[in-house]
N, C-alpha and C positions, 0 to 999 in steps of 0.2 A: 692563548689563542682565542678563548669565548670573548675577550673586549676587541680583538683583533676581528671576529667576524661580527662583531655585533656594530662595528664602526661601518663596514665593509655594504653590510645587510642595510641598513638603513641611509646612505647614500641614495640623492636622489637620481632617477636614471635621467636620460640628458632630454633635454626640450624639446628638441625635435620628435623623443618618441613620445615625452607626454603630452604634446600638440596632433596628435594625429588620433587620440579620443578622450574620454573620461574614466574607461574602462580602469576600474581598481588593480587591472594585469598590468597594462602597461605604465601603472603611476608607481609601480613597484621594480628595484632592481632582485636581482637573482644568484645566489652564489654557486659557482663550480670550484670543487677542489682539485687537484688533481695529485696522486700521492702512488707510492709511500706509503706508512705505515695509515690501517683503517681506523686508528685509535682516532684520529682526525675528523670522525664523525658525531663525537659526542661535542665537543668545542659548539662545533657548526648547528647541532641541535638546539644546543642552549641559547644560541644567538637567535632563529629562529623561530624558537616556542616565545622568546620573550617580544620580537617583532610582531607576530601575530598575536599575544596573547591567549594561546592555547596550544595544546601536542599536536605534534606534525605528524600527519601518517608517513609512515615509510615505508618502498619498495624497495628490497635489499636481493642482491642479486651476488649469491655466494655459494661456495660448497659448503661452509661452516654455519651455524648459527650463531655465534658471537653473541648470544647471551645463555654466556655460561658463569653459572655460580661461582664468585673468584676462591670459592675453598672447595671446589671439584676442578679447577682447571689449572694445572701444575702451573707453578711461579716461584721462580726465587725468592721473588720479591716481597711475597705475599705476607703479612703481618696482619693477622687477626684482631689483634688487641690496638692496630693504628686506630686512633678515633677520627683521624681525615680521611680516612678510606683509601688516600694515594697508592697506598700499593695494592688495592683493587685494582686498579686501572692499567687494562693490558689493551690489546687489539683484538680479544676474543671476549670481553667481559662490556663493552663500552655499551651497549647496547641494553646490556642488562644495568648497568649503573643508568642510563636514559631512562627506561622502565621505569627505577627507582624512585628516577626525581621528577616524575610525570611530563616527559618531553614527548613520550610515544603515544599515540593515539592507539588505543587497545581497542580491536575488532576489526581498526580497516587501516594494518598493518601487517605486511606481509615477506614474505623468504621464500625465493626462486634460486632453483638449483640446486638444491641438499641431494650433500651425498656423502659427509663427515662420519666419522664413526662417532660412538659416542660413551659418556665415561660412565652412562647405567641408563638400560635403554625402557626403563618403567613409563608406559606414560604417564601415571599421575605422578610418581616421585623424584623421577631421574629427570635426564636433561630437557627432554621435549614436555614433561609437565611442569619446567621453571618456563619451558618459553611460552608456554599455553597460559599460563598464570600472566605472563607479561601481554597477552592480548594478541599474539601474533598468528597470521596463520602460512601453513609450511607447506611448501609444492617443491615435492622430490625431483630432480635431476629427470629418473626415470616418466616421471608423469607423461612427459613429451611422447613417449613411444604411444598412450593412450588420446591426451588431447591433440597432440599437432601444436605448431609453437602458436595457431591461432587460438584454441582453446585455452594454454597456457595464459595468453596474455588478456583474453576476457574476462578468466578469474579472476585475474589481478583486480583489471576495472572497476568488474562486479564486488567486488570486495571493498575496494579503497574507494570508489563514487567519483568523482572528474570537476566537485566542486574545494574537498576539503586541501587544504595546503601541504604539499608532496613532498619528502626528501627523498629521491634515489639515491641509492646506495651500491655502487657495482665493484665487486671487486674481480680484477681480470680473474681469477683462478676459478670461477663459476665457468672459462670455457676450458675445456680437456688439455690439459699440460702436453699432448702433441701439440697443439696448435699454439699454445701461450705458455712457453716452458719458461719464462721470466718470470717467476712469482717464490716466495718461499714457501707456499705451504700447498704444493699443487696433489689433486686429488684424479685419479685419473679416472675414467668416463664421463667426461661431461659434456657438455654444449658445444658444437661446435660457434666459430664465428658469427658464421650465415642465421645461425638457430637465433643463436641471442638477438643479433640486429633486427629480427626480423620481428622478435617480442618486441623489443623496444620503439618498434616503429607502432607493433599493434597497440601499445600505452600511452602513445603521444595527446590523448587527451585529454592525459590527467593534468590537473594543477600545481605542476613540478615551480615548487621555490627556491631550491637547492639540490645539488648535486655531488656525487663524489665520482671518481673513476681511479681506485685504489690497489695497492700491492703489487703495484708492479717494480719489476727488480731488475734493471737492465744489465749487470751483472750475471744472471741466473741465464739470459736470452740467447737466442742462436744467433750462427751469423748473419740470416737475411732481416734479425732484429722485429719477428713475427709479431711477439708480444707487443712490443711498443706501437706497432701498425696498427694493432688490433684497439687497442684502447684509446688510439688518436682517431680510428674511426666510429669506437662508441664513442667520446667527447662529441663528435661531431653532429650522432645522430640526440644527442642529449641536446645541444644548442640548438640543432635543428627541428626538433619537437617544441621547445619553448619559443622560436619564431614563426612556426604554425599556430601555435595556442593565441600567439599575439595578435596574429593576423586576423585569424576568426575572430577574436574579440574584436578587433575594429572594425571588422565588417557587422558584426552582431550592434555595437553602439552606435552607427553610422558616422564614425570617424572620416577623417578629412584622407581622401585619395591620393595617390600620387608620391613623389619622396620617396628617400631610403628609410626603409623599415628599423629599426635598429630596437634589442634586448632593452 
């Protein structure tokens, strides 16, 4: 998957949008995933760090931290003594393998919507002092009831900055399994819908390079198919943010008027 997005990533975006400025936004294309398992985010980082030449912050939008120590986070799989690390590599650990191989931008790298139990709750030793070690900073589920989802999303800003290169990271179970009961690992109190849309509208001006909108399970879903609504309408607000970002760049480098806008 890393040569598949690293093919993908460096693709040039089409003429018409790199004719309408100079701007280094629109002489670049952008990836969205859309998934399935969130293991899919480590591939997409590696492609990314190696495009830009340096870690990509990320906004990670979960109930879970998924960078979890692969010998504190139960696996069949797991083989200690593997020297390829392959059975490291679960949908809760990828994050933490990312860390490892300096794909994450440590300090303006962030996790919205925790509300995961956890397998030793030390800050320095247990799970939230391996993701503090990894550079990350954590805003609880709950934070919302103190900031409002506009203070939620200024954090983020104020943290990640609007210049350096973004992977969002959404997986639907960040909103409350009443509202997106399609997921396998659903945590209940969380976000609603409306809550999350409305952060991610308040982040549209960071310099989102990629994206995912993950775990969703249509299988697991109800019958008006809530879930899958829910995460066609965050794809939308994700594509929708990076056609604003593009815009203002070409009005910022007095790009050529008129035409279709296009990613």
């Amino acid at each position: 998957m890393t040569s598949a997005y690293l093919e993908l990533g460096t693709r040039s975006p089409s003429s018409t949008s790199t004719s309408l400025s100079s701007s280094p936004y629109l002489q670049s294309s952008r990836l969205i995933t859309l998934g399935g398992d969130h293991s899919i985010a480590l591939p997409a980082l590696r492609a990314l760090s190696t495009k830009y030449s340096q870690p990509i912050s990320v906004v990670h939008f979960d109930a879970h931290l998924d960078t979890w120590h692969p010998a504190k986070y139960p696996s069949a799989w797991l083989n200690e003594s593997d020297p390829s690390t392959q059975s490291f590599f679960t949908h809760g650990t990828m994050f933490w393998m990312a860390a490892n191989e300096g794909l994450i931008a440590a300090g303006s790298s962030v996790h919205a919507g925790l509300r995961c139990r956890l397998t030793d709750g030390d800050e320095q030793t247990g799970d939230h002092g391996d993701d503090t070690v990894a550079g990350w900073v954590r805003i609880a589920t709950d934070d919302i009831d103190e900031l409002g989802y506009a203070g939620i999303a200024r954090k983020i800003v104020d943290q990640v900055g609007t210049e350096n290169p973004v992977y969002l990271s959404i997986d639907i179970d960040t909103i409350d399994p009443g509202l997106a009961p399609g997921t396998g690992t659903p945590e209940p109190g969380g976000w609603s819908t409306r809550e999350l849309v409305r952060i991610l509208r308040g982040i549209e001006g960071l310099n989102v390079v990629g994206a995912d909108v993950v775990e969703v399970a249509p299988s697991y879903d109800g019958a008006g198919e809530q879930t899958a609504q829910a995460a066609a309408q965050i794809v939308f607000e994700v594509l929708s943010s990076m056609v604003k970002r593009g815009i203002a760049e070409q009005k910022k480098g007095g790009g050529a008027s008129g035409g279709k806008d296009e990613l």
